[in-house]
N, C-alpha and C positions, 0 to 999 in steps of 0.2 A: 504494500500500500504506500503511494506516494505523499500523500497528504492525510494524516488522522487528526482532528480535532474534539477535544474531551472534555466537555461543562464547562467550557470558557463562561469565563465572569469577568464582565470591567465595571468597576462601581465609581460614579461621577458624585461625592455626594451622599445626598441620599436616593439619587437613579441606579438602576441597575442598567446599564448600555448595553450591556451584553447578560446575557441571563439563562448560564447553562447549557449553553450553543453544543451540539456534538454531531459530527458528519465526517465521511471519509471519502476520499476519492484515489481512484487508480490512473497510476500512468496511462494514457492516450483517452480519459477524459475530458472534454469541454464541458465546463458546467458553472450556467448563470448563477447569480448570486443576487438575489434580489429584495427590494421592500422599501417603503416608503421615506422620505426624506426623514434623519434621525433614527432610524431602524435599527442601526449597532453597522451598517455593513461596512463600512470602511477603519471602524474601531477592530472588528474580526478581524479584518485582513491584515492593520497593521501590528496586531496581536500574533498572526499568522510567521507574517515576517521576521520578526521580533524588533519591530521599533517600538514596539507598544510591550507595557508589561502584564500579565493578567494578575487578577485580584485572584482568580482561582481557575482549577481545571490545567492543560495544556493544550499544547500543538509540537507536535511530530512531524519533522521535512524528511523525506526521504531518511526514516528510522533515526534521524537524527532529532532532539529534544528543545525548544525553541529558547529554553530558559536557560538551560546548561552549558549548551553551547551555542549560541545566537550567532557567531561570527562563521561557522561552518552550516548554517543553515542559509547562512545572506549568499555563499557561495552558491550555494543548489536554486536556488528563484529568483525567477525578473522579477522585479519589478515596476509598476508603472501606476504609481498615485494618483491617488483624485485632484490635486494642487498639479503637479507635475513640473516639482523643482529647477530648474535650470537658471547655467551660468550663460547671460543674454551679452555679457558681450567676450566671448567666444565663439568663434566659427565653430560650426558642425563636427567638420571633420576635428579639432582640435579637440573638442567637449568630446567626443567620441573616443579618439585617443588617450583622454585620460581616464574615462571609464573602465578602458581594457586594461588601462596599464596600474589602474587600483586592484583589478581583479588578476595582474599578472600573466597574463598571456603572453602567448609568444605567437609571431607572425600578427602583430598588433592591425600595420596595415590593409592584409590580407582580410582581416576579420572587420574590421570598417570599411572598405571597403562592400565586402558581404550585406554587412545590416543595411548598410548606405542603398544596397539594390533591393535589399529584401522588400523596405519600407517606403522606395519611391522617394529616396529623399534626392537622388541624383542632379533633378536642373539647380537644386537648393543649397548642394554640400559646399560650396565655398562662401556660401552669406555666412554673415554672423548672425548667433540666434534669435537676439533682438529683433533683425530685419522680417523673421518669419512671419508669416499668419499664424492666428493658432491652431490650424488644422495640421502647418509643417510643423510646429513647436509641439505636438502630440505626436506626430510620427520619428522627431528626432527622441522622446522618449519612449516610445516604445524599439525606437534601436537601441537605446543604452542597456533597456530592460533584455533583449537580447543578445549582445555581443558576448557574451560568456558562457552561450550553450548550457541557459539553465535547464533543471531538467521540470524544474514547478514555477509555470508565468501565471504569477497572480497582478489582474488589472483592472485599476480602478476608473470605470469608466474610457474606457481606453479609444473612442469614437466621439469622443466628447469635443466640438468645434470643427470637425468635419463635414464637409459637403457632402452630398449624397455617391456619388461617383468615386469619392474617397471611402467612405464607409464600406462600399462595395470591397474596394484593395484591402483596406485592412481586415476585414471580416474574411477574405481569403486567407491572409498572412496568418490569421490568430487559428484558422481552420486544417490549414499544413503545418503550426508549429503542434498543432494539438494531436496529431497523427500518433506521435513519440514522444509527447511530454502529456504532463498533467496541467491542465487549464482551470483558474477559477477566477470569473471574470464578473463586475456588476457592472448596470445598465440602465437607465431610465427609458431607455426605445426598447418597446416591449417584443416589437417586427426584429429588434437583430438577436435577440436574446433566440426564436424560434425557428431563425434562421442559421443559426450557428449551432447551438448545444441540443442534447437530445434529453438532456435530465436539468432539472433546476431544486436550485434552495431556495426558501422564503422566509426571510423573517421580520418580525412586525413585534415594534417597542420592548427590541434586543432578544424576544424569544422565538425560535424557531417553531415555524407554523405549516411547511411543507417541506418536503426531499422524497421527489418522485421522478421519475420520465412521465417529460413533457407529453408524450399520449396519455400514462396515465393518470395526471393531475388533469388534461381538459377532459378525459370521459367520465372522469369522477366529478366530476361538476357538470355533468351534461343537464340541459334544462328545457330542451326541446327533443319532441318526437315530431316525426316525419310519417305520414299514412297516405298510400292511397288505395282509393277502392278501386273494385270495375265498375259500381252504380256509384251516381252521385248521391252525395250524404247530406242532407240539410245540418247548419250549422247548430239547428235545435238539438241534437243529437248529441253534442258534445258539451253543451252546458251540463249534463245531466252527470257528468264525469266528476267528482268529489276535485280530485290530484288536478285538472286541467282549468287552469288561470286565464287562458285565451287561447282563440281557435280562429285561425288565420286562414282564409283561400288560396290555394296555390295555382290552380284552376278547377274545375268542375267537382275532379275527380279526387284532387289531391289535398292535404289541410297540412300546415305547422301548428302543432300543440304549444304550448309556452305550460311549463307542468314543473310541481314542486315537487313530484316522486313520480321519475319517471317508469319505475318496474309496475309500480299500481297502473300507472295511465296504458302502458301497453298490455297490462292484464285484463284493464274494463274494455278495451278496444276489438279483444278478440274475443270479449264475454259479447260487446256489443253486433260485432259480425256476426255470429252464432244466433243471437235471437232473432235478427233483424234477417236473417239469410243474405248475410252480404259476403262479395268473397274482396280479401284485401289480396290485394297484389303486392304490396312492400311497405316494411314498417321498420323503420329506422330509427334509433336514438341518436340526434345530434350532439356531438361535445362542445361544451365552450372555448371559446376563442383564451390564448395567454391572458389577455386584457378583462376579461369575466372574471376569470381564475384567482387573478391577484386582488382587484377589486373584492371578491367574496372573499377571500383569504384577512387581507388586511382593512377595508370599510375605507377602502381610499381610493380615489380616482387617481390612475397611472399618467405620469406624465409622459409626453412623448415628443 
């Protein structure tokens, strides 16, 4: 296991910021990290890292312990925070250069070069950083958070001030480093979070409130059924359903349910064809969308 974390606690106070946190992930996972503004996620991860200390619990990098030895764990993971530090007036290439040469590499060029292509910083690498937008000043940190062939990229908002055409590059680069490394990654665009990872975390006022794959956190919140008959069905038909909240025309033949339990609603359905002598041709339980999922999880509208 590349990443274990175990009842992390960060207490602010009298807040708990983090409160009992515990999930694991393996090498060549991508896996979002999500929850509403203040949720604990960037206090986890800098817990993760060990720039942060916990009040209780740990974090495991690559079998190695985050408290014990902190300095051999900063080795194993990128990098790339929510702030996303950098020295602005330095060129690219130079701030690159010393990154590798804190981490001791060897063939330093070689390997700046590399991030330099991996991240599309190319038309940019001889500005200095200040000069960047900050869509390059996020992708010159997500090369730093690379050039040392971490084996765990933890990233904090890491598409944060990018255009859409750049989100596309990066959400590759994070999707090939994730092949052979372990990825854990937060997000307020709920679209790239669905598009990149296949499992997500959730947590909500620093306690963990989901850790599933993304199919099975939207079919477990699914809240539409889908019917259609061979006869058409009057829409009277379906008030009469206890579980069914609205009943929507799709045409003639067909209706979306809107349904608070949806195993009752497709049980009265086939109770309902059976009396009535109707035959249904297909009955589908729709899943909610990420953006449902997390709204029901934490009572918060996603930002995007």
């Amino acid at each position: 296991m590349s990443l274990e974390v175990s009842h992390l606690l960060k207490i602010y106070g009298t807040q708990k910021a983090v409160n009992d946190v515990s999930f694991q992930i393996s090498k060549g996972e991508i896996v979002g990290f999500l929850g509403p503004n203040g949720a604990g996620k960037s206090t986890t991860m800098k817990m993760i890292t060990g720039y942060l200390q916990p009040d209780g619990g740990q974090a495991i990098v690559c079998g190695i312990n985050t408290i014990a030895n902190p300095l051999a764990v900063k080795k194993k993971i990128g990098y790339l925070p929510e702030a996303n530090p950098l020295y602005y007036d330095m060129y690219v290439k130079e701030y690159l250069q010393f990154v590798a040469g804190v981490h001791q590499l060897k063939n330093i060029k070689e390997e700046v070069n590399r991030v330099i292509t991996l991240t599309g910083l190319t038309p940019e690498s001889k500005k200095k950083i200040g000069q960047l937008s900050k869509g390059y000043k996020q992708r010159v940190g997500l090369a730093a958070a690379l050039v040392h062939h971490p084996e765990v990229l933890i990233l904090d908002e890491p598409t944060s001030g990018l255009d859409p055409n750049q989100i596309v590059e990066i959400r590759n680069v994070i999707k090939e480093q994730g092949k052979d490394k372990t990825v854990l990654f937060s997000s307020h665009i709920l679209q790239e979070v669905q598009a990149i990872c296949d499992r997500v975390i959730i947590i909500n006022k620093g306690q963990l409130v989901a850790d599933d794959t993304l199919h099975n956190l939207q079919q477990g919140t699914g809240n539409a059924v889908q019917v259609t008959f061979k006869e058409a069905v009057p829409a009277a038909a379906f008030r009469k359903i206890p579980s069914v909240i609205k009943a929507t025309p799709v045409n003639e033949y067909s209706w979306q349910l809107i349904t608070n339990n949806t195993t009752e609603t497709r049980r009265a359905l086939l109770e309902l064809a059976l009396q009535n002598n109707l035959n249904i041709v297909s009955l589908q339980t729709a899943g909610s969308n990420l953006e449902e999922v997390f709204k029901s999880l934490t009572g918060n509208v996603a930002n995007s």
